[in-house]
N, C-alpha and C positions, 0 to 999 in steps of 0.2 A: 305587569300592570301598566306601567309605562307604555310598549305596547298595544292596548287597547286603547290606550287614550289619542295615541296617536293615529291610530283607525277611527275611530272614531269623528276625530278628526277633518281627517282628511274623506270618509264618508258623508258629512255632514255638509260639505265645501260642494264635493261633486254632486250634489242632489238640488238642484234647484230651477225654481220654475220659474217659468218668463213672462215677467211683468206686463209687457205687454201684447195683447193679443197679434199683432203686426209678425211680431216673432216667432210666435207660436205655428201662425201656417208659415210662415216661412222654414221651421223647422219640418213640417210637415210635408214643404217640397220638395227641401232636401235628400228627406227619405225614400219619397216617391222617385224620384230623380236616382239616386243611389242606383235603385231596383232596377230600374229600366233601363241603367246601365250595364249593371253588373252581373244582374242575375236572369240567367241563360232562361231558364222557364217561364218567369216575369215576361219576358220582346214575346216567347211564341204566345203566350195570354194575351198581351197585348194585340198583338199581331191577328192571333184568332179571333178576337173584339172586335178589332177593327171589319175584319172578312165578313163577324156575321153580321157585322150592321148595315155594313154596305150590301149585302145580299140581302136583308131585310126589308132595305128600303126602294126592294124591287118589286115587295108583295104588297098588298093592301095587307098592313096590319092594323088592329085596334088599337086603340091607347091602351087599353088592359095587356093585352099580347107584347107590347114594348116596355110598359112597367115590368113584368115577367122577365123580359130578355135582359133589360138594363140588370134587374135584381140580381140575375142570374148570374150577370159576367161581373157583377161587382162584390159579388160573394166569395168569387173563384180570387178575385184579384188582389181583396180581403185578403184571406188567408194565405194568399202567398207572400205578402207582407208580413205576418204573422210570423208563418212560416221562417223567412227569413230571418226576421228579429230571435226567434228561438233558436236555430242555428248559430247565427253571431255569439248572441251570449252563450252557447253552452262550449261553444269552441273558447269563447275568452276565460271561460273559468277554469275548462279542463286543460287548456296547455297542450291541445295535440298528443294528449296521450289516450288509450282508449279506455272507458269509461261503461260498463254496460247499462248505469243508469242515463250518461251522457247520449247513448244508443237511443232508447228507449224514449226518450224526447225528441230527440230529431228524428226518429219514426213515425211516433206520433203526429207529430206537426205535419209531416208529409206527407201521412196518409186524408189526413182533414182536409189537405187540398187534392188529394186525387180523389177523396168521394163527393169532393163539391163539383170536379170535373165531371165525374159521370153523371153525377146530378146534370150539370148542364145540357151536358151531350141527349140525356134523357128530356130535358126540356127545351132543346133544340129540333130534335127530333118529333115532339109534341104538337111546335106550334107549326114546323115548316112543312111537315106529310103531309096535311091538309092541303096545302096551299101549290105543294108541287103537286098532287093525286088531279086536283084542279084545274091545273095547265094541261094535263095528258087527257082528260074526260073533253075537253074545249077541244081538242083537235083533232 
């Protein structure tokens, strides 16, 4: 009994929210920052972000066609944050021992970000055929 009270406890201490919003994105940075640190597939999302904007901004695109694209790469970049965070914790709680429910999550999460990839690649593919069919028809 003793025990729980002392989980308790000390659950009750480590759960707490930040008073002030100032904190809150600054926590928010943090995480951001983390990722684009550490985590190897985060840089190449990033990286690919970057390539397709600057290639974008070779085409005449719509406003609607850049709302799409921004949507698109911040879905992917979404869930790799995600991603990540379900990783974290399921290795903090399993201890680096193997787990097939522990599997089973970090699959999951994975796979949500490689069909928001193909999503993209499919919605890259969308808006920029048009536009490169375009330049080869003009010449």
């Amino acid at each position: 009994m003793r025990n729980r009270r002392n989980l308790y406890r000390k659950r009750k201490h480590s759960y707490r929210k930040s008073k002030n919003v100032f904190f809150s994105f600054k926590y928010a940075i943090n995480g951001l920052i983390y990722c684009a640190k550490s985590e190897r597939n985060f840089k190449i999302q990033l990286l690919s972000a970057f390539l397709i904007l600057l290639i974008s901004s070779l085409f005449e695109f719509s406003n609607i066609e850049y709302i799409i694209l921004f949507s698109t790469i911040f879905l992917v970049l979404i869930l790799e944050l995600i991603n990540t965070s379900i990783e974290s914790l399921v290795d903090l709680l399993i201890d680096k021992k193997f787990n097939k429910l522990a599997r089973i999550s970090k699959d999951t999460a994975a796979t949500a970000v490689f069909l928001a990839s193909l999503n993209s690649i499919i919605v890259a593919l969308y808006l920029f055929l048009p536009k490169i069919k375009l330049l080869f028809t003009d010449l």
